[in-house]
N, C-alpha and C positions, 0 to 999 in steps of 0.2 A: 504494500500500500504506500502511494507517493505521501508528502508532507504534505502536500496542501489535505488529500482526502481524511488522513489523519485529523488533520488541524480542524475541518468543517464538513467530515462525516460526509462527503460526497454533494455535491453540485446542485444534481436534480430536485430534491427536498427543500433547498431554500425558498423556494416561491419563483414569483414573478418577479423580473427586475422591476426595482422602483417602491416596491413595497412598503420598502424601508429605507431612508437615505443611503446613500455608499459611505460614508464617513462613520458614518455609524454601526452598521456594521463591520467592516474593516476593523475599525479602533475596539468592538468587543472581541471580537475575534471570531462569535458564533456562527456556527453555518445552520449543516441543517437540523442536526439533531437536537441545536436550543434554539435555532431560529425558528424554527415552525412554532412554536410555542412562545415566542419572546415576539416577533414579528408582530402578529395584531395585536399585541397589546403597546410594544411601541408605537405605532401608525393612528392607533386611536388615542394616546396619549398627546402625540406629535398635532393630531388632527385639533384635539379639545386646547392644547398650548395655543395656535398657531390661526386657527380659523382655516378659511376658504385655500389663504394664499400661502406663499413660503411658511415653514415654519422659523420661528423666533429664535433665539437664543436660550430664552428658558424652555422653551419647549423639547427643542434639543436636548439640552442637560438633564430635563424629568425623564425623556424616552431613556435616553442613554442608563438613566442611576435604574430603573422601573428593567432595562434590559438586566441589566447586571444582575440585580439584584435574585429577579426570576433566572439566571442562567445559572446563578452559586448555588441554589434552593434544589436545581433539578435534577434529580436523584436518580436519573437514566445518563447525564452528562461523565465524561471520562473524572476519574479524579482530578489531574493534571488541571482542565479545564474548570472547571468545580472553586479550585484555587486559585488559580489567575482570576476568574468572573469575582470572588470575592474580594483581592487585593484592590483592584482595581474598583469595588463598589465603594468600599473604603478611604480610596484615594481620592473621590467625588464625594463622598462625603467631608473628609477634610476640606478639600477645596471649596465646595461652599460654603462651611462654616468659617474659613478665610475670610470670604469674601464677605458674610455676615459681620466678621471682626473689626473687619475696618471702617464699617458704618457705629458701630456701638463703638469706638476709640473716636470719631469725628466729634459724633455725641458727647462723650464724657469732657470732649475738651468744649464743647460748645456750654454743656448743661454743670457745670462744675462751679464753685465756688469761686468767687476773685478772689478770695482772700485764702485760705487753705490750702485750694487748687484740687478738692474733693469731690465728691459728688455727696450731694446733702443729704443727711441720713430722715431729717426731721422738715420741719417747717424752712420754704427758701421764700427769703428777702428779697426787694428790689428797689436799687435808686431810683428816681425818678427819671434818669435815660434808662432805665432796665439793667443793669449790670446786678448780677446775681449774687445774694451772698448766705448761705448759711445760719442757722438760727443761730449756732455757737459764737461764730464770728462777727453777727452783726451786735451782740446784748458784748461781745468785747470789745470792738469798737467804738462801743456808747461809754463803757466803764471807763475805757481808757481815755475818752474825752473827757471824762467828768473829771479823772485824777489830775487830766493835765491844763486842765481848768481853758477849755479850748472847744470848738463846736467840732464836732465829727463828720469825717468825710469820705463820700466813697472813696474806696483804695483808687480807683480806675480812672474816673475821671474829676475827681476831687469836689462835687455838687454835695451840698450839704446832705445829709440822714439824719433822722431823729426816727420814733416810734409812732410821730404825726405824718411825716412826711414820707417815710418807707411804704410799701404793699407788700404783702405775701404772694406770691407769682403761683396759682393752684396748678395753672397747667404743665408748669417747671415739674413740680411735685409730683403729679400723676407719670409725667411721663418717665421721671427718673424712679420711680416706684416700679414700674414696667420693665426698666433695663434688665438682663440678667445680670447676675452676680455670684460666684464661684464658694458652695460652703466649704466652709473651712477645715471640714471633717472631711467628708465625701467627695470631695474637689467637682463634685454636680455642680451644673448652671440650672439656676433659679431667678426666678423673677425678685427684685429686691424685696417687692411687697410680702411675698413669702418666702421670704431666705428664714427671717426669723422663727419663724411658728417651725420650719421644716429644724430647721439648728437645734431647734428645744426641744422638740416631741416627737420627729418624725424620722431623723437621720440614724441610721443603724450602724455608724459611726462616732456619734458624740460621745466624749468624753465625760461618762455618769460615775457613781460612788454605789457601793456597796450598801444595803439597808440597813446592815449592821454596823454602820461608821458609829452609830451613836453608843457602839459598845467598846469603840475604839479598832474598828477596822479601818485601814489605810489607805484599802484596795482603788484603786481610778484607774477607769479604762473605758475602752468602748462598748456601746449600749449592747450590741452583740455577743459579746461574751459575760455579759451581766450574771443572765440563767446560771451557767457552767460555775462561775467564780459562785454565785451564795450555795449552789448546793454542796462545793466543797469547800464553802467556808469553816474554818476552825474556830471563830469568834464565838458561835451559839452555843459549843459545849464546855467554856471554861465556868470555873470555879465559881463560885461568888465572893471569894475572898481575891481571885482576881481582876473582878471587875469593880472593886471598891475604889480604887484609887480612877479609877476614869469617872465613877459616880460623882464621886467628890468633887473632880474639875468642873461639872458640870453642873452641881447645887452650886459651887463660888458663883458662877456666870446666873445661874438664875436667884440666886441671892441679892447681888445688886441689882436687876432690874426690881425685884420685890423691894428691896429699900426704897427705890425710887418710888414705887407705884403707892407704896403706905406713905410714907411723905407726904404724897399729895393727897392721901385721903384725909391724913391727921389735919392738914391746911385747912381742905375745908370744910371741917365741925368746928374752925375758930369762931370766936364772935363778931369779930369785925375781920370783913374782907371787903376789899374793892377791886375793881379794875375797869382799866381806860384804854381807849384807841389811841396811842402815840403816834404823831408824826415827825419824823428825823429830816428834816432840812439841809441843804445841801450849803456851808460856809469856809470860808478861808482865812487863813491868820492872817496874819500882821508883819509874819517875818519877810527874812528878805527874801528867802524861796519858800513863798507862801506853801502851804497845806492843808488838803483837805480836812477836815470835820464835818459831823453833824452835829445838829443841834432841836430840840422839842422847844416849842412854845410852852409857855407853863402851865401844868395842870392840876388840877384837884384832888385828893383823892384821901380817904380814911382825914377831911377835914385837915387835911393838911397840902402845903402846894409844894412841887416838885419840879424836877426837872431833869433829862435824860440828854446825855451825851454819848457821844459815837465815833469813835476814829480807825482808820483805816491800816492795816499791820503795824500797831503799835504805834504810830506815825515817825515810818519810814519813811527817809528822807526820798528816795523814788520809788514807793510802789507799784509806779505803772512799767518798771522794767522788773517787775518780777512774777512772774508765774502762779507763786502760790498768795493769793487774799484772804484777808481774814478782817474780821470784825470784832472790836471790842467796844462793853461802854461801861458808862459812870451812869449812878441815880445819883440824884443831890435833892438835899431838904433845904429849901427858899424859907422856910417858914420858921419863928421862932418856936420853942417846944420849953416849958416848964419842967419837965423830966425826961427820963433818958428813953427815945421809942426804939423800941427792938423790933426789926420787922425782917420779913422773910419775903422775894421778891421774883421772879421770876418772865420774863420774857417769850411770849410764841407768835407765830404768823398771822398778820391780820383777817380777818373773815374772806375779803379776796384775792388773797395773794397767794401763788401758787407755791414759792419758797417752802424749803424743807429746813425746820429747827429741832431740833431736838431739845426736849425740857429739862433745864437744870435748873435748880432751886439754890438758890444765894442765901446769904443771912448776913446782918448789919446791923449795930445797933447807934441810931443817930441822934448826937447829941446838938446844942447851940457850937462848941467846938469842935466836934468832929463831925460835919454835916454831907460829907462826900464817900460814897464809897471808893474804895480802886477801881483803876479798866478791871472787867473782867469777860473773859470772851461770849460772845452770841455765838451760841453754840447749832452755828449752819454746819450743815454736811460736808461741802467744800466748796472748793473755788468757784464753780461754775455756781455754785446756787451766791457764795458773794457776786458774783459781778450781776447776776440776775437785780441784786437790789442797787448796786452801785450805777446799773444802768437806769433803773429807774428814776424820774424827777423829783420823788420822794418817797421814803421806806416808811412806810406804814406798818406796824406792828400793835401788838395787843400787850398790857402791862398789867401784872398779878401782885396784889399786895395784901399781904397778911399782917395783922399787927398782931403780938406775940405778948399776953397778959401775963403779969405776973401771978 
């Protein structure tokens, strides 16, 4: 048997010329024993791409991947041929996922933050010519105006921003929510809108913990071999004189939160409690490289008048070239007092502010000479929830006051 008949099983069987492009067959290589078979379904494929007249380019490329694809499948096909029809269905598929690549790379540079040079995970911003910027980056841009006591300006083409004069861009949003994006377990492309949900609950690669971590098992690994690892877990038949010493680490950790949560229970069965909506104003010293502070209007409370200060790491001489923010403040008693008021104080997020504090409970007791407490930290999360308020034109927060009877 010659090489061509080898290669396309004989001549007669292919059809009619024309059937099928010449290009196209040629480049699969089938004759007749996967043309007959691969043939009308290319020519009807080529027909539905392409219409009436020539076919297209995609039409071509659908027939082509639709040949291949049915010639690797076809289980009367030589081996030899079986494999090439596969390599090559493969090879079209890389290729058009290329040529998809370089459209989603066009994009990310067009739909990307100015200022990061990211694609925005959350809410995206816009100046007023449209230049895009990220939630993270635009509430840093405000912070960092605020510290350097200056108006903010897009990176790009330097037009003023503020939180009046910015817009949220939705269709930015959708469409970069739409992009695929690669988990980071399973190296899958997903759509960004669900990369998350699939990373947390779906991927049979995520890196999960053993059920018995709370017994002091160690074990991390992929969600796949979870099953295997607990049933030959060793954690569930130790001692109970062995798991004493993990018990114990684990009453210290819920011990303090329990201090904390009675604390504030004992607060309030006090007899006198107050509390007030504080507002922290945005002011600057007097030095010669002025500095930010805050400062409250003065207000009432347990029949006595106060006042709330606020300053920014400590008042570091440039916070705005540092990375990590932090808030501290002072209560002060304005008011004269006959005897010495012991009170217990504490700080949390105004009724609309979306800011995360966590409650720590202070204690002072203030006399006509000792009427200020120390900075002591506002105890936010971190950075990102300071510049949240630092971007804001005023921090609004809620003030808890106990007076503490003898």
């Amino acid at each position: 048997m010659s090489g061509a008949e080898e290669a396309g099983g004989g001549g007669p069987a292919a059809g009619p010329a024309g059937a099928v492009p010449a290009g196209v067959g040629v480049g699969v290589g089938v004759g007749a024993g996967a043309g007959a078979a691969a043939g009308p379904a290319a020519a009807a494929a080529l027909g539905e791409a392409a219409g009436p007249g020539l076919p297209d380019e995609a039409g071509l490329a659908g027939a082509r991947q639709l040949q291949l694809q049915e010639a690797a499948g076809d289980p009367d096909a030589p081996p030899k041929k079986r494999l090439r029809a596969a390599e090559a269905a493969e090879a079209a598929a890389a290729a058009a996922a290329a040529g998809s690549g370089k459209l989603e790379e066009r994009l990310y540079s067009v739909l990307c933050c100015t200022v990061c040079l990211d694609l925005p995970k959350a809410s995206v911003y816009q100046c007023t010519n449209g230049h895009l910027m990220c939630a993270g980056c635009f509430i840093h841009l405000l912070a960092d105006a605020r510290l350097k006591e200056e108006q903010a300006t897009c990176p790009n083409c330097r037009c003023e921003i503020s939180k009046s004069l910015c817009c949220r861009n939705l269709a930015v949003e959708k469409a970069v929510s739409e992009l695929p994006s690669e988990c980071g377990f399973c190296l899958r492309q997903f759509p960004r809108s669900l990369l998350e949900r699939h990373q947390k609950e779906e991927c049979q690669d995520r890196v999960t913990q053993c059920k018995y971590k709370r017994i002091g098992c160690p074990w991390h690994g992929p969600f796949h071999e979870l099953t295997v690892h607990e049933a030959a877990c060793a954690h569930p038949t130790k001692t109970g004189n062995e798991l004493m010493e993990i018990l114990d680490e684990m009453d210290q950790s819920h011990r303090k939160e329990m201090q904390l949560y009675n604390s504030i229970f004992s607060l309030l069965s006090f007899e006198k409690i107050g509390y007030t909506e504080v507002q922290f104003r945005p002011y600057r010293t007097d030095d010669f490289i002025t500095r930010l502070y805050y400062e409250t209007p003065r207000f009432t409370v347990l029949n006595q008048t106060w006042v709330l200060k606020a300053r920014v790491n400590d008042s570091e001489r440039n916070p705005n070239l540092s990375c990590k923010r932090t808030l501290s403040f002072q209560l002060l008693l304005k008011s004269k007092v006959t005897a010495p008021l012991e009170c217990s104080f504490l700080l949390l997020k105004g009724p609309y502010d979306d800011v995360r504090i966590s409650p720590v409970i202070y204690h002072f007791i203030f006399t006509n000479e000792s009427n200020e407490t120390d900075y002591v930290p506002l105890p936010i999360i971190d950075s990102v929830e300071c510049n949240k308020l630092l971007a804001a034109k005023n921090i609004n927060l809620r003030l808890f006051l106990f007076q503490i009877q003898k």
